[in-house]
N, C-alpha and C positions, 0 to 999 in steps of 0.2 A: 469358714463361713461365719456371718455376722450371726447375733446371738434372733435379730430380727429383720429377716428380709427382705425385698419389695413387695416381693408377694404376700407375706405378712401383713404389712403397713396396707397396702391394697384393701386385704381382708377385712382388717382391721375396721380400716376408714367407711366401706360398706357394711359393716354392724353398727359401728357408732351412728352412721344417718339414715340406720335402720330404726334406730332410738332416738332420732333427733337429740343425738350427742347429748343424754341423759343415761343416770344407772337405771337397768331392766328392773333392779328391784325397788331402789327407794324414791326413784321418779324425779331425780335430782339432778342439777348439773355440775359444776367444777371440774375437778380434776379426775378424771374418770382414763381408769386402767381394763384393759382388757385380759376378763380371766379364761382359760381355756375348758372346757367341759370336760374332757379328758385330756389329762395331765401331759404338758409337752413332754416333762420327764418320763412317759408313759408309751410314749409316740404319738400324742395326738397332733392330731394334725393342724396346720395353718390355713382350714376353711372359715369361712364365715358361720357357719353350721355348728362350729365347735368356738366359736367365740363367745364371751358374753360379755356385754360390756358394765361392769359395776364403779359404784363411789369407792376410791380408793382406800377410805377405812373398811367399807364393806368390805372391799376384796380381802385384808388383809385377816377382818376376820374371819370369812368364809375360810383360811388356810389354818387359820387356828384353831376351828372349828373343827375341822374336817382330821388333824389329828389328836384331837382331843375326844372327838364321843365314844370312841373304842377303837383304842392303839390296837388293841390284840386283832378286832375285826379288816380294821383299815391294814393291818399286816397284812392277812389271809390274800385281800384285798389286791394289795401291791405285788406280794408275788404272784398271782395267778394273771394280772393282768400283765407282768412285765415277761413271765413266761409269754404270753398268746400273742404278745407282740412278736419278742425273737422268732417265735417258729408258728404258726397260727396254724398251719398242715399238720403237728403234732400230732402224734395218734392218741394221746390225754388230751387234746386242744377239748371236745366237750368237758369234761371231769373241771379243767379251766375255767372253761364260762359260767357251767354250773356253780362252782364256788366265787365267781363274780355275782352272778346274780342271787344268789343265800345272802352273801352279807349283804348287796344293796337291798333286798328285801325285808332283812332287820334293822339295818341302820337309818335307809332313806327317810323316811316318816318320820322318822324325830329329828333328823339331821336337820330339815326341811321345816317343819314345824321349829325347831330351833329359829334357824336363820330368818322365816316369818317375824314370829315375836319378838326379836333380840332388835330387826326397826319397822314395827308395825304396831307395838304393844301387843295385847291379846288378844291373838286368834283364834276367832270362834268358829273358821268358816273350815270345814271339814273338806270342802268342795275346793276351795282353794290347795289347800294341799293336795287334794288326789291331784288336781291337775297340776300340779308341777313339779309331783313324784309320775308322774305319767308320761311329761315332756321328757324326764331326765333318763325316765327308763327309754320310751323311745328312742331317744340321741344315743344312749350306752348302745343298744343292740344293734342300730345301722352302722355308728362305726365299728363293733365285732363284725357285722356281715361284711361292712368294708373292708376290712385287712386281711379277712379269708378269702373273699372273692377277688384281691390285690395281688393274695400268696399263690390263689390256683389257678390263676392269671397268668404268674411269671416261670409258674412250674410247664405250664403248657406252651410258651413262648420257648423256653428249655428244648422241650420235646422237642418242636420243631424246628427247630435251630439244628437240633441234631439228627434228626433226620434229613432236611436240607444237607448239614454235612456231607451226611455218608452218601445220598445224591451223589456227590459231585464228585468225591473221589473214587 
């Protein structure tokens, strides 16, 4: 499978003219990449929902960004989220999200206030950041709801599968 798919590109092309093919942040046009909210590497998924469309130096620093304000936090971070992907039914799957949600509750606000001032200058506006530490919490926890209610989904698809079976024979 290609690294980006139709369904991708699809996606894609309905965020960017969601943005009138401008970055969401700097309000800018040219070359404009599409970054993902949660991390393809992650399993995030290829919705428009998890797209965002940034200025390609933006994106690149949002990634250097993002392991630079605290390696040791963005660790905790990555393993807990790349456990809850593999198995999301886990019987730690809370203990997971709770330590998903710890670090993004220490690191969002500044991460975020970061990437404001770094192309906005100084921001004063307290309100701007809540709302879009607000956005990114909401996005973080519908797609945690989404990949448990995915897993107990296909668990229960299982079931009956196998009961069907035994039906029959």
């Amino acid at each position: 499978m290609e690294k980006y798919d139709s369904d991708y590109r699809d996606q894609r092309k309905k965020r960017l003219q969601g943005h009138d093919g401008k970055c969401a942040v700097t309000r800018t046009g040219g070359y404009i990449e599409t970054h993902h909210n949660l991390p393809k590497g992650l399993g995030g998924p290829n919705v428009e929902g998890n797209l965002l469309p940034l200025a390609n130096h933006f994106h690149s620093y949002l990634h250097r960004l993002v392991n630079v304000v605290s390696p040791e936090q963005f660790a905790i971070r990555t393993t807990a989220s790349k456990a809850l992907w593999k198995d999301p039914l886990h019987e730690d799957s809370s203990l997971r999200i709770e330590a998903i949600k710890s670090v993004d509750s220490k690191v969002m606000p500044q991460y975020v206030t970061n990437l404001l001032t770094k192309f906005h200058g100084d921001i004063q506006s307290a309100v701007t950041i809540q709302t879009v530490v607000h956005n990114m919490t909401a996005l973080r926890d519908m797609t945690i709801e989404n990949i448990t209610l995915k897993a107990e989904n296909a668990r229960l698809l299982k079931i009956i599968d196998d009961l069907n079976s035994e039906k029959s024979s």
